[in-house]
ZAMARGU-4260 file (C-alpha; in steps of 0.2 Angstrom, whole numbers, plus 5000, padded with zeros to 4 digits):
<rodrens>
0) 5000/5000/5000 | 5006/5017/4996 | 5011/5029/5011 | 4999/5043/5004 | 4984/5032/5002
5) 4988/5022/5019 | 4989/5041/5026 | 4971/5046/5019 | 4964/5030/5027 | 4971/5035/5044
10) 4965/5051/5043 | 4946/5045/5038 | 4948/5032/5052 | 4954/5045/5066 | 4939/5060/5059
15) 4928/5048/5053 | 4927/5033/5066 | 4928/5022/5052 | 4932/5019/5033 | 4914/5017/5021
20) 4911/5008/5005 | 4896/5011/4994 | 4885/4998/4984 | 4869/4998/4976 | 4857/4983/4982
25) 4845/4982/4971 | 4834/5001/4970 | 4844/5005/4988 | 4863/5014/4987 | 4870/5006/5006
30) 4885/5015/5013 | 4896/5002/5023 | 4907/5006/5035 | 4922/4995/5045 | 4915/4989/5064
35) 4923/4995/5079 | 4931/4984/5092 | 4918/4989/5103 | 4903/4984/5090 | 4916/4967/5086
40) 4911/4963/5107 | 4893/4968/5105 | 4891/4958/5090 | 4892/4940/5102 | 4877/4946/5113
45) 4866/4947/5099 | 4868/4933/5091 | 4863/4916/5096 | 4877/4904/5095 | 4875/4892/5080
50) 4864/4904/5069 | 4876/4906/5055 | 4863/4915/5045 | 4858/4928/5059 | 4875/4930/5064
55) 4880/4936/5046 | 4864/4947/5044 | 4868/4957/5062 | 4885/4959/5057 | 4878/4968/5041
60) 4867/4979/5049 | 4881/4984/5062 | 4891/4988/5047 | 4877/4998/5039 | 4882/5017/5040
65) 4867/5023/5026 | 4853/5018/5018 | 4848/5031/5005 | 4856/5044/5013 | 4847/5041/5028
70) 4862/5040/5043 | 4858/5024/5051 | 4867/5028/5067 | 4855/5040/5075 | 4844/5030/5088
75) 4857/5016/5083 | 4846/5001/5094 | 4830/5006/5085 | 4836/5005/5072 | 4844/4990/5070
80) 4830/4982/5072 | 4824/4990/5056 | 4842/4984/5046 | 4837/4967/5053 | 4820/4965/5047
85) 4827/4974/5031 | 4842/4961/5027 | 4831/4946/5032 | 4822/4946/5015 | 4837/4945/5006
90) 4844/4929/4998 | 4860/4920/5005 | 4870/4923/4990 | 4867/4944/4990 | 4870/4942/5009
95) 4888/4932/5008 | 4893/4945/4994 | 4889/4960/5003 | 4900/4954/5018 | 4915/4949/5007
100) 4916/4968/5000 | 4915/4973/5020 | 4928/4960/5022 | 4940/4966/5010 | 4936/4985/5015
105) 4941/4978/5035 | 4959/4971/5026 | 4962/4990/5020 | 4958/4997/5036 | 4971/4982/5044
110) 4984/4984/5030 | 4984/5005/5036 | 4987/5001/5052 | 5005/4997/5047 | 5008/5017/5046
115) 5003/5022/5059 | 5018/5026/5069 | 5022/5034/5053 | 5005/5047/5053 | 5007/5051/5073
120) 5024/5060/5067 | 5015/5071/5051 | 5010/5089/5055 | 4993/5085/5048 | 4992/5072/5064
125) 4998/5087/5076 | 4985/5099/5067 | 4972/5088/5069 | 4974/5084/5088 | 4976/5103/5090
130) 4960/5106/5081 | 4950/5091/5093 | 4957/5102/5107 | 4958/5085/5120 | 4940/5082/5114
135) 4931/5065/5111 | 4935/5062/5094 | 4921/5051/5093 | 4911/5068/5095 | 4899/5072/5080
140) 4908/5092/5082 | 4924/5082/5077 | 4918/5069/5065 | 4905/5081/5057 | 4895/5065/5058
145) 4880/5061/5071 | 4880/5046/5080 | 4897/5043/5079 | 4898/5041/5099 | 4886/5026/5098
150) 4900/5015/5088 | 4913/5020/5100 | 4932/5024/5099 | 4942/5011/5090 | 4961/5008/5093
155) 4966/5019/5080 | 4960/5036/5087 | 4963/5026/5106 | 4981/5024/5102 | 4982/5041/5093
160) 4976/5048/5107 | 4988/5044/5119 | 5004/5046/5111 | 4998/5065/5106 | 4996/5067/5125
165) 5013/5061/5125 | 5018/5072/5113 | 5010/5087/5123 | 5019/5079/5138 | 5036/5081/5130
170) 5033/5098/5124 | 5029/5104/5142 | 5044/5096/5147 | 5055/5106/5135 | 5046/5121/5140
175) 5050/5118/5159 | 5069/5111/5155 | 5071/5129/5145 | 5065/5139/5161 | 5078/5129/5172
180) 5092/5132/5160 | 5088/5151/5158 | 5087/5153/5178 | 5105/5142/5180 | 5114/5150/5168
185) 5114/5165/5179 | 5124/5156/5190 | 5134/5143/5179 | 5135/5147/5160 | 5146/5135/5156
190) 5139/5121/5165 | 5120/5126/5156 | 5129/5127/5138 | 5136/5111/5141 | 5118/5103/5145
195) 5110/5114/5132 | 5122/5105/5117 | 5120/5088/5124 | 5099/5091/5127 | 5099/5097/5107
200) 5107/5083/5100 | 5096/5070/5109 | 5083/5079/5103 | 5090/5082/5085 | 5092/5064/5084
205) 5074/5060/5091 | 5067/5072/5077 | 5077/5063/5064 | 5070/5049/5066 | 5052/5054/5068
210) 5056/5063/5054 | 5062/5046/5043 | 5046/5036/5050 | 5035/5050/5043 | 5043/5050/5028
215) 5041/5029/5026 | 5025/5027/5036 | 5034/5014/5048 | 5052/5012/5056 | 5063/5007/5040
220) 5080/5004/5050 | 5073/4994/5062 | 5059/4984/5051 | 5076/4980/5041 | 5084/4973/5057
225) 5071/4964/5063 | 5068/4956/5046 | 5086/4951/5046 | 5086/4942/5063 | 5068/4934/5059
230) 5082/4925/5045 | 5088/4916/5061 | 5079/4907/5076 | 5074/4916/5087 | 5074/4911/5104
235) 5058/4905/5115 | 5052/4914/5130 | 5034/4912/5128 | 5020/4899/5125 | 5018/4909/5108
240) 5034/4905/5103 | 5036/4889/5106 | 5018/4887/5094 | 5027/4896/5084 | 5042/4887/5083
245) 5031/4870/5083 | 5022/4876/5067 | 5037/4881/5057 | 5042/4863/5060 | 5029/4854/5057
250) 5024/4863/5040 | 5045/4861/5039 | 5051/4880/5036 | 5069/4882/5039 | 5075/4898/5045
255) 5093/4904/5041 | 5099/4895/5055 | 5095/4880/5045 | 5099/4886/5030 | 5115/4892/5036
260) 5120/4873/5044 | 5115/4865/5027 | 5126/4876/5018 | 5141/4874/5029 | 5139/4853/5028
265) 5136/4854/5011 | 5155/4865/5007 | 5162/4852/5021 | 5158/4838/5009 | 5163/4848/4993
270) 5181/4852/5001 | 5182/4832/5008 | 5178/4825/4988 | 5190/4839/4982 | 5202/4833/4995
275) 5198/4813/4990 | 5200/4817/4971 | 5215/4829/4973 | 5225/4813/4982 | 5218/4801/4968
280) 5225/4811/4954 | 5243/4813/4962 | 5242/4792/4966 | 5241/4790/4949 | 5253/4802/4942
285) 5265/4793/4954 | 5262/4775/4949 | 5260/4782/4931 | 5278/4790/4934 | 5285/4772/4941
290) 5281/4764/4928 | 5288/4773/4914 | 5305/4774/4924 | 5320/4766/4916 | 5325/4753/4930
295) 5338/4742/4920 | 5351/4756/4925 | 5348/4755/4941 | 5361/4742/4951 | 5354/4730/4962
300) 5356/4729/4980 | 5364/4717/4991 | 5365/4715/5010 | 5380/4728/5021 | 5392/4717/5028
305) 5394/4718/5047 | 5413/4724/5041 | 5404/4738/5032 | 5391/4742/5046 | 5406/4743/5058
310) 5417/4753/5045 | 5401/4768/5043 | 5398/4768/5063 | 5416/4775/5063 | 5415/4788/5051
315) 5400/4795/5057 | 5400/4794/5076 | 5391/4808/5078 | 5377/4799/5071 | 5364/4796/5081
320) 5355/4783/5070 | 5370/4774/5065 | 5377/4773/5084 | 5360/4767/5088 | 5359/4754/5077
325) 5377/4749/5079 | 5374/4745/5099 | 5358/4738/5094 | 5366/4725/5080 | 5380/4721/5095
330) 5366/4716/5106 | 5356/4708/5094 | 5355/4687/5092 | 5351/4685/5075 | 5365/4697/5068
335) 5361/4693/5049 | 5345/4696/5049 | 5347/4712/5059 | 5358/4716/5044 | 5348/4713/5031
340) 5334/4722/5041 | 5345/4739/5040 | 5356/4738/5025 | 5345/4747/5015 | 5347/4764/5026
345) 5364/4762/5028 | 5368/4761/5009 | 5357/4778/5008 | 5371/4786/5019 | 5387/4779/5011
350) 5379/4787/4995 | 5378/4802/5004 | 5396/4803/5009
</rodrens>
């Protein structure tokens, strides 16, 4: 919905009490208008429970605001009656079809409320609570409309109510804190310019954001932060939640939480088959490599005397692994096969030298 036509509805809901739809029934042209919470708890007292029918005919005539330009909310109980008897004679069909337009006029009024926060902060909202003068704005010298105070005040004008007497409450506040600094910067100047810089930017930043809401119709920052961490899961503290939470699973929703997990398992095992593949390939270069080697130059080995064993143990005393294996081959039983255990490393270091 478009802030400007989200901003008209507001304004109709706040002067008006309501929002209204025409239609022509038959030879009669019936205003509609959008029920109050107030009429939404009457409606249950008058009507039986089970009557389906009844229910929907009542629920029409609450929702009547004129017939032929006659203003059906003067001497509202009388004539209700009247709408009754009146919506009685029609079929079902017509009956069901005049509640779904009421029913989709009722999801404008809902889809407004979103910009709300956003109208409180316009001037028109302030010029308008300055013109109700603390008044009933259910008042017919408000709405311009008589019998206005029989539907009662719905949340709209209830909550737009009090934060204007917030607002009247803040600008008393500044008033007074302005008197105070005037009176102690007689005494302290320094002092009263420091609290006077830091009261204005507070306020400077309070009026910037108002100012950004008014201009969105809601809170655009923090709409985008919250959407961000409604990615995630978001932790349970109430019975709400934990429906909440049970739905999502059941219908199996996956927040980014989720998403997030099955992404990482999902590279793990990318970087694993890499990893496998990347070790398969260099295997088989390296047999492929042994194999086309030339091996007929190659001399063939032959088993280190104990002559020769003793003989390297000298030259390289400093040796640890030659030292080792020299007390290890004197202590050893079964000296030849010890030798022919470790001729192969001690060839490797006579080629060496």
């Amino acid at each position: 919905m478009d802030v400007k036509v989200a901003y008209s509805f507001i304004e109709s809901i706040l002067t008006q009490g309501f929002l209204s739809l025409g239609l022509k029934c038959g030879d009669n042209f019936i205003v509609f208008k959008t029920l109050t919470e107030k009429e939404y708890r009457n409606l249950k007292y008058l009507c039986p429970v089970g009557d389906e029918k009844l229910e929907k005919i009542i629920r029409l005539s609450l929702s009547t605001f004129m017939i032929n330009s006659e203003n059906m909310l003067i001497n509202r109980n009388d004539k209700i009656e009247v709408l009754k008897d009146f919506y009685s004679n029609l079929p079902l069909m017509a009956i069901k079809l005049l509640l779904d337009n009421i029913t989709t006029l009722h999801t404008k009024y809902i889809s407004s409320l979103r910009y709300f926060e956003g109208f409180c902060y316009t001037d028109k909202s302030r010029y308008l609570w300055k013109t109700l003068s603390n008044s009933d704005p259910t008042t017919c010298s408000f709405s311009g409309i008589e019998g206005t105070e029989n539907c009662g005040m719905n949340l709209v004008q209830e909550n737009w109510v009090n934060i204007n007497n917030k607002f009247d409450e803040e600008e008393i506040y500044e008033r007074d804190f302005n008197l105070s600094l005037m009176i102690s910067s007689s005494m302290n100047p320094k002092g009263s310019k420091a609290i006077s810089i830091s009261y204005k930017n507070s306020r400077d930043e309070i009026e910037d954001v108002r100012s950004q809401i008014a201009h969105y119709g809601y809170d655009k920052k923090r709409y985008v932060e919250e959407r961000k961490a409604s990615k995630w899961s978001k932790p349970i503290k109430t019975r709400e939640d934990l429906v909440r939470e049970l739905e999502k699973q059941i219908r199996g929703e996956k927040d980014h939480h989720d998403l997030f997990i099955e992404q990482w398992v999902k590279e793990q095992k990318r970087m694993a088959e890499e990893a496998r593949n990347s070790i398969a390939e260099k295997q088989t270069q390296y047999r492929k490599k042994l194999e086309e080697m030339d091996l007929s130059a190659v001399e063939g080995s032959r088993l280190a005397s104990p002559e020769e064993v003793k003989y390297l143990s000298q030259r390289a005393p400093g040796n640890g692994v030659l030292t080792n294996l020299g007390e290890e081959f004197l202590r050893h039983e079964n000296k030849q096969a010890f030798i022919k255990k470790v001729s192969s490393v001690i060839l490797k270091s006579e080629n060496k030298d």
